[in-house]
Residue, then its C-alpha position, 0 to 999 in steps of 0.5 A: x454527529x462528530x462524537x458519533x463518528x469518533x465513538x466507532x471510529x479507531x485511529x486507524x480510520x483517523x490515520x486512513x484519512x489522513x493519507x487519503x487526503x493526502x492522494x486526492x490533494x497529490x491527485x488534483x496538484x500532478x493534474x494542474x501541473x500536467x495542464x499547465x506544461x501542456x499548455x506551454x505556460x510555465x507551471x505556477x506550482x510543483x510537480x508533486x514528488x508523492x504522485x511516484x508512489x503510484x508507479x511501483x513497476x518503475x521502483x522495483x526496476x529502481x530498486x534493482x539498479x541501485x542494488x547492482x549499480x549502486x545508482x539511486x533513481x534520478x528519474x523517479x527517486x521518490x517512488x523508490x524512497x517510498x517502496x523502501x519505506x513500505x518495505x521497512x514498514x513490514x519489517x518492523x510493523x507486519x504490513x501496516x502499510x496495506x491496512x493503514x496508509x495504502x488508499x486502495x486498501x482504503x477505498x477498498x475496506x470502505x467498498x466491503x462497509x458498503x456491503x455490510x450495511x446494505x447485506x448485514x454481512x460481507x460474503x466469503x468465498x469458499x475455502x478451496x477457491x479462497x487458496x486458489x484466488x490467493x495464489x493470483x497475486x503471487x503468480x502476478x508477483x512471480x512475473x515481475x520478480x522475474x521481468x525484473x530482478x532475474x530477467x534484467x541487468x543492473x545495466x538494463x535496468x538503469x538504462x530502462x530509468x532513463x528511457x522517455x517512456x519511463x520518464x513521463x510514465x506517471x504521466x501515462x498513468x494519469x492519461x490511461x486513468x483520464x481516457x479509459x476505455x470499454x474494457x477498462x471501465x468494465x475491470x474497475x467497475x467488476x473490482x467495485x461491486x467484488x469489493x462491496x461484496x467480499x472484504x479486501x477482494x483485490x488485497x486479498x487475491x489480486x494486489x502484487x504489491x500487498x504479496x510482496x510486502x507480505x513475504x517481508x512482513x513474516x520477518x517483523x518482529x511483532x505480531x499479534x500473539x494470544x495469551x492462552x492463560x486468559x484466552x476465553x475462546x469467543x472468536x470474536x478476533x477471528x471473526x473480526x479478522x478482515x483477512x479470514x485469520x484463525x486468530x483463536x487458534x494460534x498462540x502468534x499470528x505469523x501468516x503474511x495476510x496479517x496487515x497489521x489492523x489491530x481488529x482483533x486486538x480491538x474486539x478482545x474482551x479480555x484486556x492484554x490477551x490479544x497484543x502485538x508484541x515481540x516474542x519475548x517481554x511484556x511491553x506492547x504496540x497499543x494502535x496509538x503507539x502503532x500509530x506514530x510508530x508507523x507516522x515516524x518511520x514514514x515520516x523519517x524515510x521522507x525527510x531523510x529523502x529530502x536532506x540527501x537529494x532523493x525525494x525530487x527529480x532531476x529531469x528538467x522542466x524543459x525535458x518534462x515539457x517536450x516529453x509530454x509534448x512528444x506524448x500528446 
């Protein structure tokens, strides 16, 4: 059963994994911890710094009092170390971020493989509504862009850090998540079923973040680029394309919907036709070097996090212990 499995799975998937274990293992850890303070006992174990990844209001907000104050988050520094290393990852790598370390864009992808084995095929929404659904999460974007990098001043934005309503805002998020009500079973589970039936519903036309990376991603200096002389026009890359992509059509792939997946580089036939490369020269990133390209630089934003004093918070376990007692 194993062959099997690694006979159609790509790196990517292996990749994917990895970093959904690392969630749930996140997950499960921040949940003790949390019980723990509640319950007055002293925590046998750490606060997980990685759960800050999930509070990307708080980071942008971060990111924008450290550019106009020069002040690096002390609350939740891990949570801007991450949306820094995101955005890096763009740069350089398209938004390899969304289709290989994002667990949403995980779950995601597997919800769409459910709705392929059980319909053969995953539905597409109708042209004019696909250009018109995409355009939500940027108008979503827009709002916090503006709230935050227009609305706000360095000052504000590093006063609103030390808030106790941003303090124990990953704690919230777990109570909100712990304690969902009506409607906000019947939102997740409307997202699910779009899911299974549409590929990367909530990437594609919802996820902020995902369009924000993108704007970046147009910037990377590799992109997938087809080689004319031995293209033989089968459309399989297109066809393969998670994100609707004419990859055929086009000599590089420079749209922000482009995450990176190598899909279509896998489907080519023809070897070297498809390749993401820069422009000029003719080495290229197989998925393999793509990667530990990706694994390196997330792994090097995180390490140099922790050297400097910009991975764990620097609130207190006493002043954790009365905010969350304040909370409850």
């Amino acid at each position: 059963m194993f062959a099997r499995f690694r006979k159609y799975a790509s790196i990517r998937h292996f990749v994917q994994i990895l970093f959904a274990m690392a969630v749930v293992y996140i997950g499960i850890t921040f949940v003790m911890f949390v019980n723990q303070v509640a319950s007055g006992v002293q925590p046998s174990i750490s606060r997980p710094s990685g759960v800050e990844a999930f509070l990307p209001i708080s980071a942008l907000v971060g990111l924008k009092a450290w550019v106009e104050t020069g002040v690096f988050d002390p609350i939740h520094p891990a949570g801007l170390i991450i949306l820094l290393a995101a955005i890096a990852v763009s740069l350089v790598l398209k938004r390899a971020f969304c289709s290989w370390i994002c667990p949403i864009g995980t779950l995601s992808e597997g919800l769409a493989m459910i709705g392929n084995s059980i319909f053969g095929r995953n539905f597409i929404v109708p042209k004019a509504l696909d250009y018109l659904f995409r355009s939500f999460k940027y108008i979503i974007l827009f709002f916090f862009i503006a709230g935050i990098f227009f609305g706000m001043s360095g000052t504000d934005a590093a006063v609103f850090l030390q808030t106790p309503y941003n303090m124990v805002s990953d704690v919230k998020m777990l109570k909100f998540m712990q304690h969902l009500g009506g409607f906000g079973m019947t939102v997740i589970g409307l997202l699910v079923i779009l899911s299974i039936f549409y590929e990367n519903f909530w990437c594609r036309y919802l996820c902020p973040y995902g369009g924000f990376l993108g704007l970046f991603s147009m910037l990377s200096p590799f992109k997938v680029t087809r080689k004319q002389t031995t293209c033989i026009g089968c459309g399989k890359c297109t066809k393969s394309c998670p994100n609707h992509i004419k990859v055929e059509l086009a000599d590089r792939v420079w749209s922000p919907e482009c995450t990176g997946c190598l899909k279509c580089v896998q489907q080519c036939p023809v070897k070297e036709t498809l390749t993401f490369k820069v422009t000029k020269g003719k080495r290229y990133l197989s998925p393999k070097t793509l990667a530990f390209s990706l694994l390196g630089m997330w792994a090097l934003f995180i390490i140099i996090a922790k050297f400097t004093g910009h991975w764990e918070t620097h609130m207190t376990m006493d002043m954790y212990r009365g905010l969350i007692r304040a909370l409850n």
